[in-house]
C-alpha positions in Angstrom: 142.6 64.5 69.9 140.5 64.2 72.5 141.2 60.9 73.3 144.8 61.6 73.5 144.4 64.2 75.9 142.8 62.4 78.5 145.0 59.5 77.9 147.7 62.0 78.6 145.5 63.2 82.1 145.0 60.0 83.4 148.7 58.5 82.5 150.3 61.7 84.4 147.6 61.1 87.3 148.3 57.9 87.8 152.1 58.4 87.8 152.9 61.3 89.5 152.7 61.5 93.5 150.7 60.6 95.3 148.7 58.3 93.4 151.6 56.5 91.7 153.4 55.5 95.3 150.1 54.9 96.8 149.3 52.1 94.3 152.7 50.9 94.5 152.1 50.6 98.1 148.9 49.4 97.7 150.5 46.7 95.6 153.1 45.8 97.3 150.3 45.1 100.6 148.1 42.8 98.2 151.1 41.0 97.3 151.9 40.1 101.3 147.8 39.5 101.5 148.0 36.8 99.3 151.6 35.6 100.3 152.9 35.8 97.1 156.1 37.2 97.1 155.6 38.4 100.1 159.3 40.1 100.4 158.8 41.7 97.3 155.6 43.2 98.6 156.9 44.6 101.6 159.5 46.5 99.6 156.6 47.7 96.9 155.0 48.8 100.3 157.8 50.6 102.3 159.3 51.9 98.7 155.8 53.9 98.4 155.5 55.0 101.7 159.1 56.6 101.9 158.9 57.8 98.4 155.6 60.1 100.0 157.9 60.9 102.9 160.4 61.9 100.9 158.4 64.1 98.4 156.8 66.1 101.6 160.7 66.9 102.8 161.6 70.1 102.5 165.2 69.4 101.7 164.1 67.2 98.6 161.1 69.4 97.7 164.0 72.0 97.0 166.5 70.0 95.7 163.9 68.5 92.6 162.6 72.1 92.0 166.1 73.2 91.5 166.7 70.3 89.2 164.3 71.3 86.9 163.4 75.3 87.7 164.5 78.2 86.0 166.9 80.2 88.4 167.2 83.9 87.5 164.7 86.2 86.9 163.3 88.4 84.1 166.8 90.6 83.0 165.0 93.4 81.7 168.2 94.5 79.3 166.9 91.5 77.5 163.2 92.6 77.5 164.3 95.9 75.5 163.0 94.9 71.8 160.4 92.3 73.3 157.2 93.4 71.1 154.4 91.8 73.7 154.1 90.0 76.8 152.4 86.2 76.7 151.2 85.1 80.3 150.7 81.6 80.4 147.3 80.3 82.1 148.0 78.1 85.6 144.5 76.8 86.3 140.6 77.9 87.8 139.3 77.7 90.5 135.6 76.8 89.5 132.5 78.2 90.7 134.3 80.0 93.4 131.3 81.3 95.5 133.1 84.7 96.9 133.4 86.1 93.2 130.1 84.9 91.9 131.4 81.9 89.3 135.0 81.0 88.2 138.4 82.9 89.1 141.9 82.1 88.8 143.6 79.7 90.9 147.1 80.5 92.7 149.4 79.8 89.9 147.7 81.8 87.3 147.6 84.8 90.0 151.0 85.1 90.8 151.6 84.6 86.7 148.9 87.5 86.1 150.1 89.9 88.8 153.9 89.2 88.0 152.4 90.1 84.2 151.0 93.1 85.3 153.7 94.4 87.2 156.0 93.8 83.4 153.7 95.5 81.3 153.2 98.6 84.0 157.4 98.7 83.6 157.6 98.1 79.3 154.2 99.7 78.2 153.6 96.2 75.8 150.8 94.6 74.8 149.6 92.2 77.0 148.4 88.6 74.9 147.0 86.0 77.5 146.8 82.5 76.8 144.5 79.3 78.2 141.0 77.6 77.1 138.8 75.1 78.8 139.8 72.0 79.8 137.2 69.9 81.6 134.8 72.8 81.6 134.3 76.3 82.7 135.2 79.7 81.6 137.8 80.0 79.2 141.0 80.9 81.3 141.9 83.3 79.1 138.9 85.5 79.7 138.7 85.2 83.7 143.0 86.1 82.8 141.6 88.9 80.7 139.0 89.9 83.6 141.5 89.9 86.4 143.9 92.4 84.5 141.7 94.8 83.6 139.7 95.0 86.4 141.9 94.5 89.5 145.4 95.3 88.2 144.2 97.9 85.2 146.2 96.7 82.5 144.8 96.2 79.2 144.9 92.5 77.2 144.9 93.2 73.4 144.6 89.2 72.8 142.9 86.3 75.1 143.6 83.1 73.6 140.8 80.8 74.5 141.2 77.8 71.9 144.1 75.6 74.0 143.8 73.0 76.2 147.9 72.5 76.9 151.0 74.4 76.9 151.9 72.8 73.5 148.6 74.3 72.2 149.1 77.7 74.2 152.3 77.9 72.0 151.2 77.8 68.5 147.7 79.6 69.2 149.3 82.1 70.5 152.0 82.4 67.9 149.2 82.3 65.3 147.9 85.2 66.9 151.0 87.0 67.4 152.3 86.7 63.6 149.4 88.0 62.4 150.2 91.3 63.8 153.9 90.9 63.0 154.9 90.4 66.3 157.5 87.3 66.8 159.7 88.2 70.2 157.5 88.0 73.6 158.8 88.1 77.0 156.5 84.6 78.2 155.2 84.6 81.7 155.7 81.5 83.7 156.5 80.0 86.8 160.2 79.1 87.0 159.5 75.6 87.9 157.9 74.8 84.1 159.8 77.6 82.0 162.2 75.7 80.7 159.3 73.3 79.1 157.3 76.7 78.1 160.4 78.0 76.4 160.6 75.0 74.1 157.0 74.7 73.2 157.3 78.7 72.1 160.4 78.5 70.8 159.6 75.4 68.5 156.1 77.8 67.6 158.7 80.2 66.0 158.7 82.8 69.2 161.6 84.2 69.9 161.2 84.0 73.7 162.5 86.4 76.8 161.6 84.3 79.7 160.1 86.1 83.0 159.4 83.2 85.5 157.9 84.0 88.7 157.9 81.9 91.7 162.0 82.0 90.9 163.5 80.1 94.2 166.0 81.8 96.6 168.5 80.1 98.2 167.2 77.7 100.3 167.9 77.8 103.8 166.8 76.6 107.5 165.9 78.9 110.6 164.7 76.3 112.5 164.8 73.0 112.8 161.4 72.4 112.4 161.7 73.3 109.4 162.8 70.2 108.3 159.3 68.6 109.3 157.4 67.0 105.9 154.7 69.4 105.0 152.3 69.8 102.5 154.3 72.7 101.0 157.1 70.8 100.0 155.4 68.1 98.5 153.4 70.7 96.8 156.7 71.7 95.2 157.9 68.0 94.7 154.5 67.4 92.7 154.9 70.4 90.5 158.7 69.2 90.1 158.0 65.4 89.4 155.5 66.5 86.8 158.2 68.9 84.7 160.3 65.7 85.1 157.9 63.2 83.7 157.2 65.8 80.8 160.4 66.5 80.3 160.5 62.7 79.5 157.4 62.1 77.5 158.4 64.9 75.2 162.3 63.7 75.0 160.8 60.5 73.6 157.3 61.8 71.9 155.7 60.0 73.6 151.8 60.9 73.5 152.2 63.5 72.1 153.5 66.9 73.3 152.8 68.0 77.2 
């Protein structure tokens, strides 16, 4: 298994942007080095440089995060006979000196407030959901940590055991069943909900989803708002990587995301 896993890492890492068009461009300029194929080497080249520019455009960034996001947020008619609330683990930040060791990062944040703010409205118990990857605190327990300290919400269940969403799914459903509890409203960010969803569903969750980070309508006040940024490629990454999970899982291949 743990082979698999980091098979899984360093496949994704070396596909998805911006390592994957940096070696094609990379490739593409040792093909025109040697002079062989030189034409097709100058298209490997400008093919990864574009695809960069392209991925940092704010127009694309929203159009690939569309493609894949989940667009409306938590309906909370639907929540009504939801029996917990699962909030999905989004990554550390290690050793982070202002809080004396690890915290969470940004997307398990927003998922943990946007958590907080659901169980302050439904009164349900609160299970959260994320082990240790490379090393570190379990996410789960700096999850646990942040809720009850900062947002003072209770978690009845941290669970510390998975390394990927697939695994977040049937830990936590393991969990859950033992207290007879099969319909959770799951915390996400829109732009992976739909993958969440499955992985839950296929655990035997009934699932209510409550995505945060749900997109507005995109739109342009200024023109320089059309500038590549880091922003939007951060959004194209995140978007690329549902897409190339999307696919692995469509076709099994290694193994579930």
């Amino acid at each position: 298994m743990e082979a698999l896993f980091v098979l899984k890492k360093l496949v994704s890492g070396l596909i998805l942007p911006p390592t994957g068009p940096l070696l094609l461009s990379i490739a593409g300029l040792m093909l025109v080095q040697i002079n062989f194929r030189p034409r097709l080497g100058r298209a490997l080249a400008w093919t990864g440089v574009l695809t960069l520019m392209l991925l940092a455009w704010p127009p694309v960034s929203a159009l690939l995060t569309r493609a894949v996001a989940v667009g409306e947020a938590l309906d909370m008619a639907k929540a009504e006979h939801a029996q917990a609330i699962v909030v999905l683990g989004g990554g550390l930040r290690r050793n982070a000196l202002e809080y004396g060791g690890d915290t969470v990062g940004t997307l398990t944040l927003e998922r943990v407030r946007y958590g907080a703010y659901i169980a302050r409205r439904t009164r349900l118990p609160v299970l959260v959901t994320g082990g240790t990857v490379f090393g570190g605190s379990p996410e789960a327990e700096v999850m646990r940590k942040v809720l009850e300290t900062e947002f003072d919400v209770p978690v009845r269940w941290a669970e510390t055991g998975s390394r990927d969403t697939h695994q977040n799914a049937l830990n936590s459903a393991k969990l859950l069943s033992e207290a007879r509890i099969s319909r959770v409203i799951l915390v996400a960010h829109a732009v992976d909900m739909r993958r969440a969803r499955r992985e839950f569903t296929q655990a035997g969750m009934e699932v209510v989803p409550a995505p945060t980070g749900v997109a507005s309508r995109w739109s342009v006040d200024h023109p320089l708002q059309l500038l590549p940024n880091a922003g939007a490629f951060h959004g194209s990454y995140y978007a690329t990587y549902e897409m190339v999970a999307n696919v692995a899982a469509w076709f099994g291949l290694l193994g579930k995301s």
